[in-house]
KOLGULUM-275040 format. One record per residue (C-alpha): chain; x, y, z; residue number from 1. Coordinates in Angstrom, 2 decimals, decimal comma, m for minus. Each point is the difference from the previous one (the first is absolute). Example, Ala and Ser with C-alpha at 12.3 -4.5 7.8 and 13.67 -1.06 7.14 Angstrom:
2
+---+---------+---------+---------+-----+
! c !      c1 !      c2 !      c3 !   k !
+---+---------+---------+---------+-----+
! A !   12,30 !   m4,50 !    7,80 !   1 !
! A !    1,37 !    3,44 !   m0,66 !   2 !
+---+---------+---------+---------+-----+
END
This chain:
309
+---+---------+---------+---------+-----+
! c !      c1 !      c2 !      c3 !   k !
+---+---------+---------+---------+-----+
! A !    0,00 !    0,00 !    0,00 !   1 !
! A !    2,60 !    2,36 !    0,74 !   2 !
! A !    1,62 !   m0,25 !   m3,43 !   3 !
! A !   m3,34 !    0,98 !   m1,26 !   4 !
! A !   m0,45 !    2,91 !    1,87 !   5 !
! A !    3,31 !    1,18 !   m0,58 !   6 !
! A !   m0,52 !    0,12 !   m3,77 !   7 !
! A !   m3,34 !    1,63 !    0,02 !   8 !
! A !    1,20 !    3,16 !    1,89 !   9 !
! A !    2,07 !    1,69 !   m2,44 !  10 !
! A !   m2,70 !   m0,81 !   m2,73 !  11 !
! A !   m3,27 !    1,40 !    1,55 !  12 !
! A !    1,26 !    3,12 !    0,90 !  13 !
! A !   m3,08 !    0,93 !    2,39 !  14 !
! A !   m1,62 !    0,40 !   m3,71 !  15 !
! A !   m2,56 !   m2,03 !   m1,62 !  16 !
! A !    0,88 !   m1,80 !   m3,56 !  17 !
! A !   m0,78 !    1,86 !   m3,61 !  18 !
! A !   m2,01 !   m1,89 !   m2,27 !  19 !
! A !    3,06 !   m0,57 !   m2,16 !  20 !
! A !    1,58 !   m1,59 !    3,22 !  21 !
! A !   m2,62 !   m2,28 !    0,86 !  22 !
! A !   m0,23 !   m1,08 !   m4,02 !  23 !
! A !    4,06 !   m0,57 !   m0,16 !  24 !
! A !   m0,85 !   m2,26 !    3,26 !  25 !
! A !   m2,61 !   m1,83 !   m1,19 !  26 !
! A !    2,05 !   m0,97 !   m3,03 !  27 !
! A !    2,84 !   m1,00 !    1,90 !  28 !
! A !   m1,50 !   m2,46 !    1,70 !  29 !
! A !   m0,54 !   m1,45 !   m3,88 !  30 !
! A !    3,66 !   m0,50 !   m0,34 !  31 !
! A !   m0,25 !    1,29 !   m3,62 !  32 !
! A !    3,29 !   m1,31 !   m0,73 !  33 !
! A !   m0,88 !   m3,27 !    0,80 !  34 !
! A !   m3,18 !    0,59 !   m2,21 !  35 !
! A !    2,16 !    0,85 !   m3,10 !  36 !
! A !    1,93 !   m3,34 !   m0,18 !  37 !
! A !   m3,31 !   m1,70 !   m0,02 !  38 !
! A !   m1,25 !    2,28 !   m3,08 !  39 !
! A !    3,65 !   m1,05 !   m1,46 !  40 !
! A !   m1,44 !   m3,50 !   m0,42 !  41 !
! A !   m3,84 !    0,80 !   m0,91 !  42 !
! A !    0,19 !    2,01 !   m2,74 !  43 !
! A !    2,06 !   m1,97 !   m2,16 !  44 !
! A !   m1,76 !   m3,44 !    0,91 !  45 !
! A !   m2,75 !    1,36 !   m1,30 !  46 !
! A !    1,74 !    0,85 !   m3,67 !  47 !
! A !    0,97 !   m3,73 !   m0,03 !  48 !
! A !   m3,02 !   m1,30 !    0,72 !  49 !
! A !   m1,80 !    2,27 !   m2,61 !  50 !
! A !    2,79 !   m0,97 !   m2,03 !  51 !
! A !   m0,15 !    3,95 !   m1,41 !  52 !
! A !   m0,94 !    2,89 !    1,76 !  53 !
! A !   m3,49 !   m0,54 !    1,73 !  54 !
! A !   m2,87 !    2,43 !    0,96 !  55 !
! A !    1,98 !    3,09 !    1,36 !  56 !
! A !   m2,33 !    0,58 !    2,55 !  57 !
! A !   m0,21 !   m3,28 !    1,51 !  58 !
! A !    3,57 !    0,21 !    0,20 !  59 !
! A !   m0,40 !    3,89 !    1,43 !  60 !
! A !   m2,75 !   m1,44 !    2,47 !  61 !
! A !    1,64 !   m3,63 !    0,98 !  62 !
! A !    3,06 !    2,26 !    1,13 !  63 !
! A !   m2,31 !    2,32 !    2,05 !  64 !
! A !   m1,68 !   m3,00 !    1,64 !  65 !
! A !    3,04 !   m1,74 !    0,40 !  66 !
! A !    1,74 !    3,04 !    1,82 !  67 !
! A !   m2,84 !    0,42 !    2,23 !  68 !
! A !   m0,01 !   m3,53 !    0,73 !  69 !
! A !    3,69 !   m0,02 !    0,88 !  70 !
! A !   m0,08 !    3,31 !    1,91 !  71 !
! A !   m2,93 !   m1,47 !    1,95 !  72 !
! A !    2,11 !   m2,74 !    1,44 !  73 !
! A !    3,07 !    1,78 !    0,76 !  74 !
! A !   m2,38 !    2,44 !    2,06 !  75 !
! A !   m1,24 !   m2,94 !    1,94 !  76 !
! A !    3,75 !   m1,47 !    0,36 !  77 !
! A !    0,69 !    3,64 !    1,72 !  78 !
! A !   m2,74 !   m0,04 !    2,14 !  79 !
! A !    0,34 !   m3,65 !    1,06 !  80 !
! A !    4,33 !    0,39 !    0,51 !  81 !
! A !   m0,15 !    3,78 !    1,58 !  82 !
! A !    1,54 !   m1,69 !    3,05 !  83 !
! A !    3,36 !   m0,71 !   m1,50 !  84 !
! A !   m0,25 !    1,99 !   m2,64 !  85 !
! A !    0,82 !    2,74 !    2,84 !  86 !
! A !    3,19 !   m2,28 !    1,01 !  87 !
! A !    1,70 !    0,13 !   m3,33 !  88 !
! A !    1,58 !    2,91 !   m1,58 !  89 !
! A !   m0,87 !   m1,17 !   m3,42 !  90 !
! A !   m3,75 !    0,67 !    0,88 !  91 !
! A !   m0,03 !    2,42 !    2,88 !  92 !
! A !   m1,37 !    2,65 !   m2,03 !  93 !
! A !   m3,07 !   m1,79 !   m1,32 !  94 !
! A !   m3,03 !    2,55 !    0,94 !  95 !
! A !   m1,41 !   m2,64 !    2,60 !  96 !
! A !    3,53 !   m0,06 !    1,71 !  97 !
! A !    0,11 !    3,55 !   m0,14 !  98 !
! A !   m3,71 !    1,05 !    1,11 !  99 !
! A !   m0,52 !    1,59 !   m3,63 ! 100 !
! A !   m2,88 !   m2,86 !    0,05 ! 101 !
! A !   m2,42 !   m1,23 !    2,51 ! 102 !
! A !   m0,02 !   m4,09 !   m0,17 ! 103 !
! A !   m3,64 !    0,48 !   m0,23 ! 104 !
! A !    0,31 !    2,68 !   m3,26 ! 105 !
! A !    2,20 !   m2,22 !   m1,30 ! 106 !
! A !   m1,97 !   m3,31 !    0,39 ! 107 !
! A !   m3,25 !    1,77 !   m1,30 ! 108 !
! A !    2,39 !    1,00 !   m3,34 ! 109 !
! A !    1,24 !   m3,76 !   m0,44 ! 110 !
! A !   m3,48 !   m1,41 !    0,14 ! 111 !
! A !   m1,28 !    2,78 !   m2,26 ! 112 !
! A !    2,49 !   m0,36 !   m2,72 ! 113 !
! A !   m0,21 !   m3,74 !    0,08 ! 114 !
! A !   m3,89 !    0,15 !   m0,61 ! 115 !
! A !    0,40 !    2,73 !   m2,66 ! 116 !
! A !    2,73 !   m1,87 !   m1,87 ! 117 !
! A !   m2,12 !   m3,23 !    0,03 ! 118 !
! A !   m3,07 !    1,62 !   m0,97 ! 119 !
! A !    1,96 !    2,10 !   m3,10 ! 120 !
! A !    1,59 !   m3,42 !   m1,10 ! 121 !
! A !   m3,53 !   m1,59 !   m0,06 ! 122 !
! A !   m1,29 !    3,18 !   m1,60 ! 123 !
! A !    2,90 !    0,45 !   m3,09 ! 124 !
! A !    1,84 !   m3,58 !   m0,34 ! 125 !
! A !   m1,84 !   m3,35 !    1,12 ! 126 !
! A !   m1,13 !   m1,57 !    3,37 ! 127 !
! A !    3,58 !   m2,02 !   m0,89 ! 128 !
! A !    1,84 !    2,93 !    0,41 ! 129 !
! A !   m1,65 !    0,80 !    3,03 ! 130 !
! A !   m0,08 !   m2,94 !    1,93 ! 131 !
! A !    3,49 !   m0,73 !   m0,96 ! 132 !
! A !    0,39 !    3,57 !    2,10 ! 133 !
! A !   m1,79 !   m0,74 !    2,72 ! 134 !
! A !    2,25 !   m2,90 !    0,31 ! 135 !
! A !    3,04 !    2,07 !   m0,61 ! 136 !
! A !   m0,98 !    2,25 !    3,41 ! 137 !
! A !   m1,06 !   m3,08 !    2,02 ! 138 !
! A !    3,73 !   m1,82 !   m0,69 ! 139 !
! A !    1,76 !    3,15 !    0,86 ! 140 !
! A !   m1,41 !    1,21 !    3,13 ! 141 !
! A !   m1,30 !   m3,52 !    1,45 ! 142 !
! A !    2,34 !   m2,13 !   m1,23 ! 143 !
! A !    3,34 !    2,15 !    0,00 ! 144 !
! A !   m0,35 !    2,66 !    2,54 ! 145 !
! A !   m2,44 !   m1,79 !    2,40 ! 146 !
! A !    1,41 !   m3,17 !    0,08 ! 147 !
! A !    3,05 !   m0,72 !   m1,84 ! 148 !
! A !    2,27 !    3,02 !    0,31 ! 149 !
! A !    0,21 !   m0,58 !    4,04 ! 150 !
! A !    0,39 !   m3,12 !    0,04 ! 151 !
! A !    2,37 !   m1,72 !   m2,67 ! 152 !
! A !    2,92 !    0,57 !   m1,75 ! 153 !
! A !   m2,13 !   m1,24 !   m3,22 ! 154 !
! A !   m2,33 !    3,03 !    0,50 ! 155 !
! A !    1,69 !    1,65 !   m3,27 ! 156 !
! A !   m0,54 !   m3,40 !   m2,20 ! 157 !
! A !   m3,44 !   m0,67 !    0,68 ! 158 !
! A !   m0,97 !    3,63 !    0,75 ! 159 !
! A !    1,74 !    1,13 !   m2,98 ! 160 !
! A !   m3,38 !   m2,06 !   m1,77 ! 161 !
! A !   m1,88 !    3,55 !    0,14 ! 162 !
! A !    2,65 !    2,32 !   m2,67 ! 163 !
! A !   m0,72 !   m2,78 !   m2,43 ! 164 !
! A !   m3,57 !    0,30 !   m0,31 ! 165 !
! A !    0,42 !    3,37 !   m2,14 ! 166 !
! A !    0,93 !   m2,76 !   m2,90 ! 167 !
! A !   m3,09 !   m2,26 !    0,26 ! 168 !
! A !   m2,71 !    3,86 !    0,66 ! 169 !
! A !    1,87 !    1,56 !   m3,40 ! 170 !
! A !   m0,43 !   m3,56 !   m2,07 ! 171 !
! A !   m3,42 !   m0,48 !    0,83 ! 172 !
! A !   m1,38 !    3,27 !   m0,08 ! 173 !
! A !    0,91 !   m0,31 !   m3,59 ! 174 !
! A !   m0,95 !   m3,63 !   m0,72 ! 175 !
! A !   m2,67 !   m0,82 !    3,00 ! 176 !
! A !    2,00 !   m3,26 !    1,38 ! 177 !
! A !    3,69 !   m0,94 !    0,65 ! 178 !
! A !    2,34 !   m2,44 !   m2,18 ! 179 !
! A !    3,57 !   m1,79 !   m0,06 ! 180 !
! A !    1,54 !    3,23 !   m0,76 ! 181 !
! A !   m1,58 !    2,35 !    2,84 ! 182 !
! A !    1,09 !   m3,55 !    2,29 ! 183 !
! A !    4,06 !    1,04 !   m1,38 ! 184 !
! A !   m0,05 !    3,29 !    0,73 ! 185 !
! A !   m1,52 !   m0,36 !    3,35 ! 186 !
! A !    2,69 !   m2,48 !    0,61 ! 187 !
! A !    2,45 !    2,23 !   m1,05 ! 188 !
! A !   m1,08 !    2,77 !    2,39 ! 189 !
! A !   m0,59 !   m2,44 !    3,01 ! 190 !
! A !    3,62 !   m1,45 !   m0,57 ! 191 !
! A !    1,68 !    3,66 !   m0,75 ! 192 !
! A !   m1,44 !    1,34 !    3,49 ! 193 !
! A !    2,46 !   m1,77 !    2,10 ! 194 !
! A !    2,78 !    0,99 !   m1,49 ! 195 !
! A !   m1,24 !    3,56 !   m0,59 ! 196 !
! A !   m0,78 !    0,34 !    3,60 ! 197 !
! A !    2,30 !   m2,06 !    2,11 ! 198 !
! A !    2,98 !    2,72 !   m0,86 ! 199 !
! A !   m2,20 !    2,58 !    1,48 ! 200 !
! A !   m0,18 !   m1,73 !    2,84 ! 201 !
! A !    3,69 !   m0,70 !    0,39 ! 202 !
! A !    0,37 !    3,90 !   m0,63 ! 203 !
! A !   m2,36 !    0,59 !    3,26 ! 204 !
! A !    0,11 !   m3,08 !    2,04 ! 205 !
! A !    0,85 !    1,81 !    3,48 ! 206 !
! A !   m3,72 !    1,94 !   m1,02 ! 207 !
! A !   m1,53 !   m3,61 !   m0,66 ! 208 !
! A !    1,48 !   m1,50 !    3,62 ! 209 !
! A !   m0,56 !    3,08 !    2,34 ! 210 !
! A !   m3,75 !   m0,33 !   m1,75 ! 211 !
! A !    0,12 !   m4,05 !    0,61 ! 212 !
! A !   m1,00 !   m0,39 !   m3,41 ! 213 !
! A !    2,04 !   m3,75 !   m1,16 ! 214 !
! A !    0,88 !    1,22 !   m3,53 ! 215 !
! A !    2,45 !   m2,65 !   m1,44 ! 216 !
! A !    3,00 !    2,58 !    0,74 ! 217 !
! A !   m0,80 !   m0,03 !    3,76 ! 218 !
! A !   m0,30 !   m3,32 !    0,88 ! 219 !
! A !    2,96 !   m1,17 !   m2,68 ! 220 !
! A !    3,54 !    0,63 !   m0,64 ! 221 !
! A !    0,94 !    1,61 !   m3,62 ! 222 !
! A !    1,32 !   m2,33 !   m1,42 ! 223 !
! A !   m3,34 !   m2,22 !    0,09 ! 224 !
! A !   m1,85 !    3,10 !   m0,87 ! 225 !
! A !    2,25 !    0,84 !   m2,99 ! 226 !
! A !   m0,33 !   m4,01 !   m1,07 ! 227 !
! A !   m3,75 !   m0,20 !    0,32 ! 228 !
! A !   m0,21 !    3,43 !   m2,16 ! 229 !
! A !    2,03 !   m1,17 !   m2,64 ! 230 !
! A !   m2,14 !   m3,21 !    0,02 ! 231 !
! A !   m3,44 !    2,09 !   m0,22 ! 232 !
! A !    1,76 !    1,79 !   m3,06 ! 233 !
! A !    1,12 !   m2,88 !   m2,08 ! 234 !
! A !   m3,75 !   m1,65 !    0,11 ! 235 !
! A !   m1,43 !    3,94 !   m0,57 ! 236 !
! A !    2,38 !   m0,46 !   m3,33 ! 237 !
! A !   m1,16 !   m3,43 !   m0,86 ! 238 !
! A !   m3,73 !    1,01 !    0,29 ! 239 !
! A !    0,30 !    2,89 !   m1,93 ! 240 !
! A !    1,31 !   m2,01 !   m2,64 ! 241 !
! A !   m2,78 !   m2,55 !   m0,06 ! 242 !
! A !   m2,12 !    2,47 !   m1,65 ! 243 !
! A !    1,72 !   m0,06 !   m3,09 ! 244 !
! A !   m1,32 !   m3,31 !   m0,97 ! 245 !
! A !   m3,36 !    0,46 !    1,92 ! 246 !
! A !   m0,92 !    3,14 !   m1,76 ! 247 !
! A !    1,46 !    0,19 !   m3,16 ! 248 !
! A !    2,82 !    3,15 !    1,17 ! 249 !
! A !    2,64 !    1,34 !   m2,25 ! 250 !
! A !    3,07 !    0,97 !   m0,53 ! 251 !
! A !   m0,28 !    3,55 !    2,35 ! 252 !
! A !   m1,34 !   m2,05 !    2,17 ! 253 !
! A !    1,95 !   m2,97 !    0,29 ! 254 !
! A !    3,30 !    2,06 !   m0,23 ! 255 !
! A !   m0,99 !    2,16 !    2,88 ! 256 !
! A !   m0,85 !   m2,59 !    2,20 ! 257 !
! A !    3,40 !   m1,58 !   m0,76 ! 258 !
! A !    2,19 !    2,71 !    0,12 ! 259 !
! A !   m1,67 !    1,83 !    2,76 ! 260 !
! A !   m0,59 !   m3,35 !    1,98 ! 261 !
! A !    4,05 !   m0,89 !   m0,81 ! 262 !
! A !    0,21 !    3,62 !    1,89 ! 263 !
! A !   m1,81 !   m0,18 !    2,98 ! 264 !
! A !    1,21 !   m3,44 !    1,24 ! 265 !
! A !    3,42 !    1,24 !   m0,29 ! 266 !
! A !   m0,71 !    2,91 !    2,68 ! 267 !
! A !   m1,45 !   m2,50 !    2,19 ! 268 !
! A !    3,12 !   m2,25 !   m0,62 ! 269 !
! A !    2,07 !    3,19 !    0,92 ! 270 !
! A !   m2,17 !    0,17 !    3,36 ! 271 !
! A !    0,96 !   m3,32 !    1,14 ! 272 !
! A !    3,57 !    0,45 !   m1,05 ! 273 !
! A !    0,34 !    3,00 !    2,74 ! 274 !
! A !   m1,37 !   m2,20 !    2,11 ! 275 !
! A !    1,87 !   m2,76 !    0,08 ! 276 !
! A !    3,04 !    2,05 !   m0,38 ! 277 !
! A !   m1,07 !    1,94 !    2,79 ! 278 !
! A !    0,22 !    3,35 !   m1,98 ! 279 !
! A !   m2,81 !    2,39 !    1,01 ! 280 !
! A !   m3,11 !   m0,64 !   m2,20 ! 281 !
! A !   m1,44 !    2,78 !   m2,30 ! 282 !
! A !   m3,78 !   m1,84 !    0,44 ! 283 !
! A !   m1,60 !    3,00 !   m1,32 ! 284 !
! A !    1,74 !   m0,47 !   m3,47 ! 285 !
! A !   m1,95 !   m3,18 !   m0,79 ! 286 !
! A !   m3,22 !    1,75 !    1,45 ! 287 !
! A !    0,15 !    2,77 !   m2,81 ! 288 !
! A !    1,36 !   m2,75 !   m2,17 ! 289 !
! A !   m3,31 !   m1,94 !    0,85 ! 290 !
! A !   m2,23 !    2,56 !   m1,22 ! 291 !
! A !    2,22 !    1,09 !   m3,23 ! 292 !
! A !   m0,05 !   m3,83 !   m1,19 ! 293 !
! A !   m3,92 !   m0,15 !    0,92 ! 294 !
! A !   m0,43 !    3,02 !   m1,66 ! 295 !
! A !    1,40 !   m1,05 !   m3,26 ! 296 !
! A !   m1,02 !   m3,15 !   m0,47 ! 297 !
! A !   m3,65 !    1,25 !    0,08 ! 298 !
! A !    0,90 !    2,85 !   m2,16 ! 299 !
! A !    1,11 !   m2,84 !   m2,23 ! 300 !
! A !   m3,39 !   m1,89 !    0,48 ! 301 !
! A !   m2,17 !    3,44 !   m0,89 ! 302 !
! A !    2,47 !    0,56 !   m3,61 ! 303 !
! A !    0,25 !   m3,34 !   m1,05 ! 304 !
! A !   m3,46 !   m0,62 !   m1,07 ! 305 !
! A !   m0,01 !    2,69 !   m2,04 ! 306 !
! A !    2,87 !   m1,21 !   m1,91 ! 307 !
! A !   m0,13 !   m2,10 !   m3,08 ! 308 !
! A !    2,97 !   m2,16 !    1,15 ! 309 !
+---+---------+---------+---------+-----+
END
């Protein structure tokens, strides 16, 4: 409690909030950076399965819905972790840590945006599209923040199950059910999380322990962390290639995942190398290498479609 108060003083001021205050908190409790990785992988999942550009606003809308979706369960997750969000120094300066937010505005918001974004996914896409949503919220604030992330160092493997839902929402809101290629690239996202997010936790594992949260980094030494996230990205590379048989890709494609693939296991490999040798890891290098290779590859999977080769 008293780290709470002692980050609230110096931002009340004896002064209530502007509106523009109280909006910038209410989106930070979104965590709109975490909502535009998701969008990286929605958008061009719906190109492929279109196979050509579809319907530009069901792609306009699905990314709406989808961001309200997303933003609805990271609200909950801050509501639901404001207790050690206000031990780590990563998240000390979330609006419920800081008092910008009452638990009870910000509870109100996370139901309210979850119920809008169901109801404008019925409304503009398909009850697929929506229900897969629904189910997207449920994984990530029952299954990961309620009762995984506490409790396991697996919390990130099975609770990483809710960022790959944005694959299976943007495929059927353009084709009204799922197949073998929306099954890859959920793969693909489920078996990239790991290693996208283990690094971050190596980065701030003293936050993770003071918190008691068991991320892999707390409860392990490196070098099992760096072996288990070079693991995760070797299958994330052999998924990714599965769809190149699955659903007819091409050359962009296939040379991407290849090259980029070929890339982003060898950062991991240079993660485990430090820490075997005992050299001081640079984790955060194969986090932003994480989201560079993620980004391409679905880059790749939005322009190859539209290629005659």
């Amino acid at each position: 409690m008293s780290t709470v108060t002692k980050t609230q003083a110096p931002l009340r001021e004896g002064r209530p909030a502007s509106f523009v205050d109280k909006a910038r908190s209410y989106i930070a409790l979104t965590k709109p950076r975490v909502i535009e990785l998701l969008l990286v992988t929605t958008a061009p999942v719906m190109i492929l399965a279109q196979r050509g550009i579809p319907d530009l606003w069901l792609v306009v809308a699905t990314l709406i819905g989808g961001s309200m979706s997303a933003g609805a369960a990271s609200a909950f997750n801050c509501y639901i972790d404001r207790d050690i969000d206000a031990m780590m120094h990563r998240t000390r300066n979330r609006p419920l840590v800081t008092g910008e937010l009452t638990p009870r505005q910000a509870l109100v918001f996370s139901w309210t945006l979850a119920a809008v974004s169901t109801v404008w996914l019925l409304v503009f896409t398909n009850w697929v599209a929506a229900a897969l949503s629904v189910g997207a919220i449920f994984f990530y604030v029952v299954v990961y923040t309620l009762w995984l992330k506490r409790r396991t160092e697996q919390n990130i493997i099975w609770g990483g199950i809710a960022g790959c839902f944005p694959v299976l929402i943007g495929w059927s809101a353009v084709t009204g059910d799922l197949s073998w290629g929306a099954v890859i690239l959920f793969l693909v996202v489920f078996l990239w999380t790991p290693p996208h997010y283990w690094p971050l936790s190596m980065k701030y594992r003293d936050d993770y322990e003071t918190a008691g949260v068991p991320m892999l980094a707390v409860v392990r030494n490196r070098k099992i962390v760096g072996l288990q996230t070079i693991l995760y990205a070797w299958a994330t590379v052999a998924c990714s290639l599965l769809l190149i048989p699955v659903s007819d890709m091409g050359v962009v494609y296939s040379a991407t995942a290849l090259a980029s693939g070929v890339w982003f296991i060898a950062v991991t490999h240079r993660l485990y190398g430090d820490a075997i040798r005992g050299a001081e890891p640079r984790p955060m290098r194969v986090f932003h290498a994480s989201i560079t290779y993620l980004t391409l590859l679905f880059l790749a999977v939005a322009i190859d479609p539209l290629l005659p080769f």
